[in-house]
C-alpha positions as CSV (number, residue, x, y, z in Angstrom):
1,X,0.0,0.0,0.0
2,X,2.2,2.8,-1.0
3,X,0.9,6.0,-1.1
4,X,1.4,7.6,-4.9
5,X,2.2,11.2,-6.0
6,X,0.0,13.1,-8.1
7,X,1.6,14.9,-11.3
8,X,0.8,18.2,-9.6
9,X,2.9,18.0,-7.3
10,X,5.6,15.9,-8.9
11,X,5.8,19.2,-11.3
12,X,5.4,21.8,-8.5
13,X,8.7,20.1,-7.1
14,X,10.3,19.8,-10.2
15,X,9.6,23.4,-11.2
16,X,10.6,24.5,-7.7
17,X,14.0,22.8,-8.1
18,X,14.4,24.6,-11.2
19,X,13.8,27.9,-10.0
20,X,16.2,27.6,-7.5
21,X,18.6,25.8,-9.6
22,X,17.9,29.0,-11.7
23,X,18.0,31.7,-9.0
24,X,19.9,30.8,-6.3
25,X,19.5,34.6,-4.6
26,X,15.3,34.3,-5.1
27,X,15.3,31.6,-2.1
28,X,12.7,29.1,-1.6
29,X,9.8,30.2,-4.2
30,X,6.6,28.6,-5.1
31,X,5.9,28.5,-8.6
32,X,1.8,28.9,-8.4
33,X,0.8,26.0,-10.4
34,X,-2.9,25.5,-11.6
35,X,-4.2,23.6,-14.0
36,X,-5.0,25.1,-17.5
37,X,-7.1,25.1,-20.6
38,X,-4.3,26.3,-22.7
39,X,-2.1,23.4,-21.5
40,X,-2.0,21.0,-18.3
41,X,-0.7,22.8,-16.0
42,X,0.0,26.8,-15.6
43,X,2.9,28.3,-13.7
44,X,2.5,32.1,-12.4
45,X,5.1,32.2,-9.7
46,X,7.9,34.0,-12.0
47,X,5.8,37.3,-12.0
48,X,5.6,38.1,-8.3
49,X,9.7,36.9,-8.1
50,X,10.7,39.4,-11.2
51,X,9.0,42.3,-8.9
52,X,11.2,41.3,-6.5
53,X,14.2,40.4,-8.2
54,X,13.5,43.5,-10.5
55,X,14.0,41.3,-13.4
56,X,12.0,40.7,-17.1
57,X,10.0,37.7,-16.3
58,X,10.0,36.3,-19.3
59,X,13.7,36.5,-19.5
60,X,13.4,34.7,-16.0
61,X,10.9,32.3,-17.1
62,X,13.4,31.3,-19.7
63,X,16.1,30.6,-17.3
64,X,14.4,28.4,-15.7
65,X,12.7,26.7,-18.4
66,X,16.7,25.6,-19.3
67,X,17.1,23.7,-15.9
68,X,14.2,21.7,-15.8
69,X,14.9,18.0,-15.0
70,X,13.5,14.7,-16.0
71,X,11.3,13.3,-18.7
72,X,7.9,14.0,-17.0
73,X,7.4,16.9,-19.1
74,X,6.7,17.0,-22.6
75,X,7.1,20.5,-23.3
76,X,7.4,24.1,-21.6
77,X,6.0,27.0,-23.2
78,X,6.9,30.8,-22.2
79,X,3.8,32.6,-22.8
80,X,2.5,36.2,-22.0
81,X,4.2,38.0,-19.5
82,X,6.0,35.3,-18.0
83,X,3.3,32.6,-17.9
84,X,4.5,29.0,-18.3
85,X,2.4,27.0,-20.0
86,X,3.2,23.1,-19.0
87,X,2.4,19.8,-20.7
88,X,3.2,16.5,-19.5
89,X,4.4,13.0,-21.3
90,X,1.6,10.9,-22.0
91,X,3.7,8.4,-20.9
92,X,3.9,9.9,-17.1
93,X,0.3,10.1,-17.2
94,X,-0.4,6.8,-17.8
95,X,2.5,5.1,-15.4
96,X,1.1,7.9,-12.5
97,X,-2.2,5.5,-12.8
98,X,-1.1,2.6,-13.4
99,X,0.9,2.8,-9.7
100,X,-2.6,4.0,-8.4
101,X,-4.0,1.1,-10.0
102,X,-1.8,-1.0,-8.0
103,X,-2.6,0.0,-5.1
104,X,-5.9,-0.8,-3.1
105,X,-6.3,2.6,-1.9
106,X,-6.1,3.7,-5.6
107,X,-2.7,5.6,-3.9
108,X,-4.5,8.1,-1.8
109,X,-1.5,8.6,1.0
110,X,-2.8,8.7,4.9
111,X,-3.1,12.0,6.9
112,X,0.4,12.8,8.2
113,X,-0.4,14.2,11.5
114,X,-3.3,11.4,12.6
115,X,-5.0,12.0,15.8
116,X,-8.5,11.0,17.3
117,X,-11.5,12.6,16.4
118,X,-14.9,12.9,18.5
119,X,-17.2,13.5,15.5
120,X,-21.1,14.6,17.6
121,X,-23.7,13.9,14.6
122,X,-26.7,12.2,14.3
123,X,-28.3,13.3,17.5
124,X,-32.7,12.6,17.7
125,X,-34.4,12.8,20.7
126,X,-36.7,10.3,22.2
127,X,-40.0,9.8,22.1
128,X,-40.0,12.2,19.2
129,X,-40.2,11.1,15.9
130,X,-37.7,11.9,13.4
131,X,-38.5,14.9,11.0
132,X,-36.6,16.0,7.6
133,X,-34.3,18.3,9.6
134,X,-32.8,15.3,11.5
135,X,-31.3,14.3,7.6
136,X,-28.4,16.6,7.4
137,X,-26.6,15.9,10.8
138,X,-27.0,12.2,9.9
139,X,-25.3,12.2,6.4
140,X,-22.8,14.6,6.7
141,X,-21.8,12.7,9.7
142,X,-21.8,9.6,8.6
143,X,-19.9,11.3,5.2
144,X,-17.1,12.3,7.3
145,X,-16.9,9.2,9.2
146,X,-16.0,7.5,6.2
147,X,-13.4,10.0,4.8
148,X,-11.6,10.8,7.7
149,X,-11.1,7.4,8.6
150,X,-10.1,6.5,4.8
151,X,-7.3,8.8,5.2
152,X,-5.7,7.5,8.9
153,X,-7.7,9.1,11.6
154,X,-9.4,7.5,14.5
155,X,-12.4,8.2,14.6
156,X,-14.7,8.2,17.6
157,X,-18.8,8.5,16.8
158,X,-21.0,10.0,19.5
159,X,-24.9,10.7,18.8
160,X,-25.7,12.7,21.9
161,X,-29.4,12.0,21.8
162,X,-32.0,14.2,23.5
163,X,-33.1,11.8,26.2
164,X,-33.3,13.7,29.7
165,X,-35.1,16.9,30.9
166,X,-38.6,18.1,32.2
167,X,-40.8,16.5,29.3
168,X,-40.4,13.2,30.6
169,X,-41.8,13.5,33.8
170,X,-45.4,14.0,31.9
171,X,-44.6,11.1,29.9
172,X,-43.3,8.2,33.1
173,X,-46.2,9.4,34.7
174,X,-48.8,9.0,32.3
175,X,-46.7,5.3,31.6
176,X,-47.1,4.4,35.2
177,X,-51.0,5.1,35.2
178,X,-51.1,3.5,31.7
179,X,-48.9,0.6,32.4
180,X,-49.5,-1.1,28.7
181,X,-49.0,1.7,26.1
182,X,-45.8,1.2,24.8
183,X,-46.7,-3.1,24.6
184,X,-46.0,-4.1,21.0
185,X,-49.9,-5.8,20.0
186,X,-49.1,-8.3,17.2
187,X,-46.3,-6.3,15.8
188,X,-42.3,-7.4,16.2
189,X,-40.3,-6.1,18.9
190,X,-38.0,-4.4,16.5
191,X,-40.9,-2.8,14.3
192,X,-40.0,0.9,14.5
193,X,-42.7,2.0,12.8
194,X,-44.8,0.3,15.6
195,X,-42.1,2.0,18.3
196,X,-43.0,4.9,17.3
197,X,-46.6,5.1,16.7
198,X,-46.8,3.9,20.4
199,X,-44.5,6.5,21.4
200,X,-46.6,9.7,19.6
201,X,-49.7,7.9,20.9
202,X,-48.7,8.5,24.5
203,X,-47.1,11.9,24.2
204,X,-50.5,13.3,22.2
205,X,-52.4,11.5,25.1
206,X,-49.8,12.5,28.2
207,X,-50.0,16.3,26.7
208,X,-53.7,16.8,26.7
209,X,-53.8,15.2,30.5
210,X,-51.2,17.7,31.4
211,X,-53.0,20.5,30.1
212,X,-56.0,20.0,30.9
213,X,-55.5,18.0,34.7
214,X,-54.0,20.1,37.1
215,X,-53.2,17.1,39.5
216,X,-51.9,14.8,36.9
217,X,-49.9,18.5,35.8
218,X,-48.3,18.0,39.7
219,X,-48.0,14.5,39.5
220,X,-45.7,14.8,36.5
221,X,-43.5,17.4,38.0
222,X,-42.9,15.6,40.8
223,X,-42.0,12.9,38.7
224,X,-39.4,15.0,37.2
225,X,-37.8,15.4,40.5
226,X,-37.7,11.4,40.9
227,X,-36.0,10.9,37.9
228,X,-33.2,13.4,38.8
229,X,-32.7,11.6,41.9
230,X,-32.6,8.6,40.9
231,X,-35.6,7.2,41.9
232,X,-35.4,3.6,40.3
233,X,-39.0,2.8,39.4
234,X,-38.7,6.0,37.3
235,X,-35.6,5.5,36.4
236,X,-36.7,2.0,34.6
237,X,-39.5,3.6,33.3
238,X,-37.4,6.3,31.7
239,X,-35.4,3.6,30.5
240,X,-38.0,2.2,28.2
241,X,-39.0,5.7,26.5
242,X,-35.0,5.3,25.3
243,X,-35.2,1.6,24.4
244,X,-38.6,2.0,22.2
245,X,-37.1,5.0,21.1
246,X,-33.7,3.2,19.9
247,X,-35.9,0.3,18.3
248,X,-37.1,3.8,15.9
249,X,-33.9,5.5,15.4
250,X,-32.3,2.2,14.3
251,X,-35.1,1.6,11.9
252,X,-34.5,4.9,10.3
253,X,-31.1,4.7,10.4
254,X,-31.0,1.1,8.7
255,X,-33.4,3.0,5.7
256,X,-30.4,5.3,5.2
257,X,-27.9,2.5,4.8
258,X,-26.4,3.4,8.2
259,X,-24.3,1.7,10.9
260,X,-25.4,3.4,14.4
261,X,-24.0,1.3,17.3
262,X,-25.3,1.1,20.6
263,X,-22.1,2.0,22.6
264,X,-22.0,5.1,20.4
265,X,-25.4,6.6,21.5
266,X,-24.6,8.7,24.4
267,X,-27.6,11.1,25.7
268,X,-27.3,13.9,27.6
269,X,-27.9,11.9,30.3
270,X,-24.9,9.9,30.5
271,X,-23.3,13.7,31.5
272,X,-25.5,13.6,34.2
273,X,-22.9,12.5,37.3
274,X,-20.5,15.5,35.8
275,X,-23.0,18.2,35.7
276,X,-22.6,19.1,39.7
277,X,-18.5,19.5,39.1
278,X,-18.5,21.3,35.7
279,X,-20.7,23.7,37.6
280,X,-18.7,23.5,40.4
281,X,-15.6,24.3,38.9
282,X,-16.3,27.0,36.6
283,X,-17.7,29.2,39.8
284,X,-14.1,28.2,41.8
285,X,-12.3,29.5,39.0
286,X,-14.2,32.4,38.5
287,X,-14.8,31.8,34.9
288,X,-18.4,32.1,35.6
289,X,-20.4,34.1,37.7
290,X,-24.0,34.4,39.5
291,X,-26.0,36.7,37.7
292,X,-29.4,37.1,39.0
293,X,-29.6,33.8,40.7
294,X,-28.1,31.9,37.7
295,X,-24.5,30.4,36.9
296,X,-23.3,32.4,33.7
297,X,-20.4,33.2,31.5
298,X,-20.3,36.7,30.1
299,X,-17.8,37.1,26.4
300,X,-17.6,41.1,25.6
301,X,-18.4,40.6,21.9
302,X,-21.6,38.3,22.6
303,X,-24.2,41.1,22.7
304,X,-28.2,40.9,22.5
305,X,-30.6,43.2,20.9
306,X,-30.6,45.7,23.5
307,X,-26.7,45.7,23.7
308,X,-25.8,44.4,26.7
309,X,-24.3,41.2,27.3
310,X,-25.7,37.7,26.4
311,X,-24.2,35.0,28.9
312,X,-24.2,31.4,28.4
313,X,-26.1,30.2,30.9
314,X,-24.9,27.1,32.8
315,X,-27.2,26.8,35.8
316,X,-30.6,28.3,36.2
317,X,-31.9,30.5,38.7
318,X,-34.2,27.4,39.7
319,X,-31.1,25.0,40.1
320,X,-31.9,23.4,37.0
321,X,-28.6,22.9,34.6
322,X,-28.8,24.2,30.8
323,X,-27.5,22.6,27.8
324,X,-23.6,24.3,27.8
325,X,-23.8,22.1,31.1
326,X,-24.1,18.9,29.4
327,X,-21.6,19.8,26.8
328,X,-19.1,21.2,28.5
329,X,-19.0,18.1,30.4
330,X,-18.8,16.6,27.5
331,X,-16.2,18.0,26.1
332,X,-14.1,17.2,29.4
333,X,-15.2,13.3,28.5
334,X,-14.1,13.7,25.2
335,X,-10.6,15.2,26.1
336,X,-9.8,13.9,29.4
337,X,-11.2,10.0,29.0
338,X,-11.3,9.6,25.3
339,X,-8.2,11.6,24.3
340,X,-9.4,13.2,21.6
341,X,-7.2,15.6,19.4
342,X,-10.2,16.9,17.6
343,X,-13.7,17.6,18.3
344,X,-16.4,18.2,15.5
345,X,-19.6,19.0,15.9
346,X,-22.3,18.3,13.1
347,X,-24.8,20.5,14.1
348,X,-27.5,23.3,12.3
349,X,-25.8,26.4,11.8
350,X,-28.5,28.1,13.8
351,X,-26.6,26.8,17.0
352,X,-23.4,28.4,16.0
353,X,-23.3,31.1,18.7
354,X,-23.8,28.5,21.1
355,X,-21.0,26.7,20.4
356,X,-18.5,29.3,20.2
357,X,-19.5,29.8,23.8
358,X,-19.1,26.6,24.5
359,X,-15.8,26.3,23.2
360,X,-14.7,29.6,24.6
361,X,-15.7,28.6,28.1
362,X,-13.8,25.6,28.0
363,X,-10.8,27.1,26.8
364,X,-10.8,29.6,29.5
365,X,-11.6,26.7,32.0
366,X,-8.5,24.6,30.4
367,X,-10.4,21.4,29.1
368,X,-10.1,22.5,25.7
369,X,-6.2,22.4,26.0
370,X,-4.1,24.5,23.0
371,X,-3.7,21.3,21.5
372,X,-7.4,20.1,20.9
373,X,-9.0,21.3,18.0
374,X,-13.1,21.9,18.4
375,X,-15.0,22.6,15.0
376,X,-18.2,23.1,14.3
377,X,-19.4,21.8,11.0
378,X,-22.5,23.9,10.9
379,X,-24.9,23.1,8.2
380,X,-28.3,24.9,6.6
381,X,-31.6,24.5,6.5
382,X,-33.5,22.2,4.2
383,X,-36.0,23.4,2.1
384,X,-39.2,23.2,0.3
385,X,-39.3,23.7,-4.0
386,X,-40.8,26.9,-2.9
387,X,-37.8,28.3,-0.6
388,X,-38.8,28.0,1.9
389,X,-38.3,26.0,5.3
390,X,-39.6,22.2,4.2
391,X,-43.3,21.7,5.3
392,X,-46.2,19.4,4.6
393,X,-49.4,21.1,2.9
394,X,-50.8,21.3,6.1
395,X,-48.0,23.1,7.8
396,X,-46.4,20.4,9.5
397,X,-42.8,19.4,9.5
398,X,-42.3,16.4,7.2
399,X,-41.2,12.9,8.7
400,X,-38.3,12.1,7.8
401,X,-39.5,8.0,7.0
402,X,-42.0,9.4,4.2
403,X,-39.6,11.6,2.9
404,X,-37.1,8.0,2.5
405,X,-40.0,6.2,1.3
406,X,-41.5,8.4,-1.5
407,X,-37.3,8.8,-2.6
408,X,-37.1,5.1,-3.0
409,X,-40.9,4.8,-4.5
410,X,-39.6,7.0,-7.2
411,X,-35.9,5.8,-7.6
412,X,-37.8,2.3,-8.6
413,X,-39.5,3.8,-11.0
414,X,-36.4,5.2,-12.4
415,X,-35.0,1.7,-12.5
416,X,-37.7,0.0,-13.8
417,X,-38.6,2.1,-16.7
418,X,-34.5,2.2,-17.6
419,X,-34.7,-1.4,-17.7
420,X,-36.5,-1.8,-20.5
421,X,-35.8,-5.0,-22.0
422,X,-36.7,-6.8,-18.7
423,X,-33.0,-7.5,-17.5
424,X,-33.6,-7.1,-13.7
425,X,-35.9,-9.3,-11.4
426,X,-38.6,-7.8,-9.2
427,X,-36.2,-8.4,-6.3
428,X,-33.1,-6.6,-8.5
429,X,-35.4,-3.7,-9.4
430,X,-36.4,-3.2,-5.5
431,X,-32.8,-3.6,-4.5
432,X,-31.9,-1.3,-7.1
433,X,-34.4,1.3,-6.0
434,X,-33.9,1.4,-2.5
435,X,-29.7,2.0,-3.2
436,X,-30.7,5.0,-6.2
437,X,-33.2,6.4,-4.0
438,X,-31.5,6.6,-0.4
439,X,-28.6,7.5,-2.9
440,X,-29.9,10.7,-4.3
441,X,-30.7,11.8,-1.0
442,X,-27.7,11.9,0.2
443,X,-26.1,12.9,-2.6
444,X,-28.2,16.1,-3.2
445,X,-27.0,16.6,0.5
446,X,-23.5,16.6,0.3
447,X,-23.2,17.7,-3.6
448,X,-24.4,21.1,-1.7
449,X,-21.6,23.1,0.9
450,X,-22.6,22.0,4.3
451,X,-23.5,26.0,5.2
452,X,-25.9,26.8,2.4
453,X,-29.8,26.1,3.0
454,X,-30.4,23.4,-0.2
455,X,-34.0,22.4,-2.1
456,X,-35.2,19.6,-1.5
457,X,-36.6,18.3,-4.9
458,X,-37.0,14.5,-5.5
459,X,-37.9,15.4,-9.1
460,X,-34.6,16.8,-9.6
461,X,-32.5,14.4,-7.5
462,X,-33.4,10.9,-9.5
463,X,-32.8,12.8,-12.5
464,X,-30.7,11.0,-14.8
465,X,-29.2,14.3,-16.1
466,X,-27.2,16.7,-14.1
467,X,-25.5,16.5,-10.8
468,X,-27.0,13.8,-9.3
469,X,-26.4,10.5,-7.6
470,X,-27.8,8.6,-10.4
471,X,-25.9,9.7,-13.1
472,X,-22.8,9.1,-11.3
473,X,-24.4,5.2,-10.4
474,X,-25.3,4.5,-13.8
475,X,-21.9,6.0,-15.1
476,X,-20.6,2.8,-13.0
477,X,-22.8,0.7,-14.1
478,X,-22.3,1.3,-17.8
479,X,-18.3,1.1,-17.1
480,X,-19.3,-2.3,-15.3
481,X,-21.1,-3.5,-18.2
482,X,-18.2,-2.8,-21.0
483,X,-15.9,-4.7,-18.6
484,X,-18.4,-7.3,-19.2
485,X,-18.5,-7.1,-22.8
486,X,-15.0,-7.2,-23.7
487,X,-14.3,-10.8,-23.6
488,X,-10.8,-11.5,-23.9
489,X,-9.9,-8.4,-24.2
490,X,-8.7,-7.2,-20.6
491,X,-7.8,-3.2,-18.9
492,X,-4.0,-3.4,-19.4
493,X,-2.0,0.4,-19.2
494,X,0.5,0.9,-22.5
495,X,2.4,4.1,-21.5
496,X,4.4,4.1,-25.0
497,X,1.0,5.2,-27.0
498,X,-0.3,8.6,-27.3
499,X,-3.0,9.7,-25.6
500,X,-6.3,11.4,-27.2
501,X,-7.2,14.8,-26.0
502,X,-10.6,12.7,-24.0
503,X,-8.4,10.2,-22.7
504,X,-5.6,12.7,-21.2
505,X,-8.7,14.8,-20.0
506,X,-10.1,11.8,-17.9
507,X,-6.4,10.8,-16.8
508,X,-5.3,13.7,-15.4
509,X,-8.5,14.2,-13.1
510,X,-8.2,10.4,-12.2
511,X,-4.9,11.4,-10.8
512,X,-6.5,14.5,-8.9
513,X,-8.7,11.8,-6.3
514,X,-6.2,11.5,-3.1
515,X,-5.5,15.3,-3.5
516,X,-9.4,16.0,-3.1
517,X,-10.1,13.4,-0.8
518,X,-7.1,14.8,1.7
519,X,-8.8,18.7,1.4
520,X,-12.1,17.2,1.5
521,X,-10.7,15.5,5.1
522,X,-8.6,18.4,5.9
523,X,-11.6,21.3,5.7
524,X,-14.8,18.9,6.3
525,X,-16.1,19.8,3.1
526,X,-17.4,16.6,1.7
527,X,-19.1,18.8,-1.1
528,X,-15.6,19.2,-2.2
529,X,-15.5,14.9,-3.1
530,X,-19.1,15.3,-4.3
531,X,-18.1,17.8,-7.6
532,X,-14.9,16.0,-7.9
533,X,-17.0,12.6,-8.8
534,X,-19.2,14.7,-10.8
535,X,-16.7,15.6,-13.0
536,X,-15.2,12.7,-13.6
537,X,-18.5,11.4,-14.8
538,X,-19.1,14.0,-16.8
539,X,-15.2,13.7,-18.0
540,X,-15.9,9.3,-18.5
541,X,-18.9,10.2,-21.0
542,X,-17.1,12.5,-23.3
543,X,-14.3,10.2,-23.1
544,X,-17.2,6.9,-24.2
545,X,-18.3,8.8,-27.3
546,X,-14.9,10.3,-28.5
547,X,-12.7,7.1,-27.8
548,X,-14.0,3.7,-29.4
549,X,-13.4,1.1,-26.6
550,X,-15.1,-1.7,-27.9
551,X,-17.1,-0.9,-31.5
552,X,-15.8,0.0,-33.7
553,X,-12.8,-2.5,-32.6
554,X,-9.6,-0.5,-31.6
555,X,-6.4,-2.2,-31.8
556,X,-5.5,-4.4,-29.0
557,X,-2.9,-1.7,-27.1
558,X,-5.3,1.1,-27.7
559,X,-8.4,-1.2,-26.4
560,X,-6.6,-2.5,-23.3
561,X,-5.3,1.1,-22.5
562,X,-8.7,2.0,-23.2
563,X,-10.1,-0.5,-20.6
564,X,-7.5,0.7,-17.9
565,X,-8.9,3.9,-18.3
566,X,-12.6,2.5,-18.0
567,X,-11.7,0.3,-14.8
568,X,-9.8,2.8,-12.9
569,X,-12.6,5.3,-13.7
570,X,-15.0,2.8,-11.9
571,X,-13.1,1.9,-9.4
572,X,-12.3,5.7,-8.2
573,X,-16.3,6.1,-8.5
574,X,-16.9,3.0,-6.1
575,X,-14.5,4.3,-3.5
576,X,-15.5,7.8,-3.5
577,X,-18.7,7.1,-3.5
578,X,-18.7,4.9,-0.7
579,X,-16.9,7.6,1.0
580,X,-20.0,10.1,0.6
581,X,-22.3,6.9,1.9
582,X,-23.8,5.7,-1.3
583,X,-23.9,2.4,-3.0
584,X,-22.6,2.0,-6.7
585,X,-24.9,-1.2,-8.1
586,X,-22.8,-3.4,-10.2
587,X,-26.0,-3.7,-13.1
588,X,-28.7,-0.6,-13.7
């Protein structure tokens, strides 16, 4: 598994040796490569050093032309200015990818600097059922998951679910005077849609008692203050709210062709025994202060409305702790017990001010030591064809199971009517629609930067045409299918032959995928992966109708080099797809 280097930056290295080679007094200089329309690559760099050398550039330019090493570059040309215009040996193209080839990781090198990463996504609360804003934590977790581990890191997932606070003494008390509500009548113990119907049945039920019944209305509070001491009858009943509620999450979950594992779920509650000492501490150090009654943390350039200061509130006035309790506490778990070197948060954008509180505190407190990185990866708002925030007609947030569903009900439609000769089974076409629709989903996600708000349109995601998932799943599959169909004929790389202008086109972004994967790791910007992949569908299919690969015939070198191009293609697909979640079906 070696890791390879891409022709970038095998030219940026030869170019800066030359330069130096070339002017010794300029020092160190990078040489501002990009690529280029006009040629492969594009070097600026000698401009900015004549301004400082006072030279003519191009009469630089040429100097440094002269000591360029090595047979990696075709030809050099000074253009403009002082522009150089760079284009590379086929054959350097062609052995770059055939050492990716080689390599199961397709030569995308490991993070450098590896640490551990505490990556907070996926985070529903119980006894609530999930709704279409619970979709973006979820997959651009799960995203970076993947691609962060891909590249070295270890990776630790926590889905700090919403499972403690005042709400559930309404709903252990209704329980205990309703003992069989949550029983699963002739349905499975794992059926979440059951789970959860239960589940809203006794909150709808609990909530009208509660607002309507002034004694059960005490009753429940009390409750409350049972279940934060302890109490064990309440605490069991508390304890099957979260289990039904699991048996729901996990169904969801397992619709999005996701892994969530138990001993990764932990709820605000399992801060709970920290909560007294974060408090605790914070006052003894002075970092925060009472403030009418409650336990705050003023920051000078955290203002409201009226201009005075907004604090972050820690404790109530009624003893009672607020969120930053719970996550500064965890943050000290995160640090202290599971050594993390980085801590990213995957959480609505909206709850940005928050965290830099959060974060702020805890560096003043020293848990969040110089050396521990916290980012939020704050994302937007989905929303409806019309603009605005995604509703039902009736005004209602949309559940996020219907939402899957009516994806995959289309997606198999998609399928089936693609499939026109009949080539799939009934059980092939389902398959096929559930990975195409769950697929454009997520795709139509993370194709979009995490930040921006994004429109949800299942029209437009199982599109065959445009930036979808599809069209990058049936770019595989038609790739899959010419491997098929070349018979003796086998992907084989021939360096010595000349390349056409399609073929160097899909070669040189083929050798662009561990550069973008590493940013894409580097920022948390899966979006970045997304367009890459894009491309280089959009890149295969000019390259399928401008380079015969199998009809007309093309001579054996050219059809094998051909082939190698096709395979590689596919198989840079299939792993960056995976990376971004989403299954790449063999046949479409």
């Amino acid at each position: 598994m070696a890791s390879v280097l891409s022709l970038a930056s095998t030219v940026q290295q030869r170019l800066a040796d030359a330069l130096s080679a070339a002017l010794p007094e300029a020092g160190p200089t990078d040489p501002l490569l990009r690529r280029s329309d006009r040629a492969d690559f594009q070097a600026n760099g000698i401009l900015a050093l004549a301004k400082k050398l006072k030279g003519n550039p191009r009469e630089l330019a040429t100097k440094v032309v002269d000591q360029v090493q090595g047979d990696l570059i075709k030809e050099i040309e000074v253009s403009g200015p002082g522009f150089l215009n760079i284009t590379l040996a086929d054959r350097a193209i062609i052995e770059t990818l055939a050492a990716r080839a080689a390599d199961g990781r397709l030569g995308v090198p490991f993070a450098e600097h590896a640490g551990t990463t505490v990556i907070d996504y996926a985070q529903p609360n119980v006894a609530k059922e999930m709704h279409v804003g619970h979709l973006r934590s979820a997959v651009i977790g799960a995203s970076m998951v993947e691609i962060l581990e891909f590249t070295g890191e270890n990776v630790i997932r926590r889905h700090h679910i919403g499972d403690w606070g005042t709400q559930f003494g309404m709903l252990i008390q209704y329980l205990l005077e309703h003992p069989h509500e949550l029983d699963h009548e002739g349905a499975a113990e794992d059926d979440g849609e059951a789970a959860m119907s239960n589940l809203n049945r006794l909150y709808k039920a609990s909530r009208v008692l509660f607002d309507s019944d002034e004694e059960f209305k005490a009753r429940s509070r009390d409750r409350v203050v049972a279940l934060q001491a302890g109490e064990p009858e309440t605490l069991a009943l508390w304890q099957r709210f979260v289990d039904e509620s699991k048996i729901y999450f996990y169904s969801v979950f397992n619709k999005l062709d996701m892994e969530i594992a138990d001993a990764d779920v932990v709820g605000e509650s399992g801060y709970n025994d920290m909560l007294e000492e974060t408090c605790r501490l914070l006052e003894e150090s002075g970092v925060a202060v009472r403030s009418e009654g409650a336990l705050c943390v003023f920051f000078d350039d955290v203002l409201g409305p009226d201009g005075n200061p907004t604090p972050l509130i820690v404790k109530k006035s009624n003893g009672g702790y607020g969120y930053a309790a719970t996550d500064l506490s965890a943050i000290r778990d995160r640090v202290q017990n599971l050594k993390a070197s980085t801590l990213l948060y995957v959480v609505d954008v909206r709850q940005s001010l928050h965290f830099k509180m959060v974060f702020e505190t805890a560096r003043r407190q020293g848990w969040l030591i110089d050396d521990v990185k916290a980012h939020q990866l704050g994302f937007g708002t989905v929303l409806g064809k019309d603009g605005k925030p995604f509703k039902t007609r009736e005004g209602e947030t949309v559940r996020l199971v219907d939402l899957l569903d009516e994806a995959v009900e289309r997606a198999t439609a998609v399928v089936r009517e693609k499939d026109g000769q009949g080539q799939l089974g009934e059980d092939e076409i389902a398959e096929r629609g559930t990975q195409v629709g769950i697929g454009a989903i997520k795709y139509a996600d993370l194709s979009t930067s995490a930040a921006r708000d994004y429109k949800f349109d299942l029209d437009q995601m199982v599109s065959l045409n445009g930036d979808t998932s599809v069209y990058l799943q049936y770019a595989y599959a038609r790739i899959q299918s010419i491997l098929r169909k070349a018979g003796e004929r086998g992907p084989a790389a021939h360096p010595e032959l000349e390349l056409a202008p399609a073929e160097r086109a899909l070669g040189l972004h083929l050798d662009l995928f561990g550069e973008v994967v590493t940013e894409a790791a580097a920022s948390y910007e899966p979006h970045k992966l997304a367009a890459y992949l894009y491309q280089l569908a959009s890149l295969y299919t000019t390259f399928y109708d401008k380079c015969p690969v199998i009809k007309p015939e093309p001579a054996l070198d050219v059809a094998e080099n051909r082939l190698f191009l096709c395979d590689l293609t596919a198989r840079t697909l299939h792993q960056g797809m995976a990376l971004l979640g989403i299954r790449t079906p063999e046949r479409l």
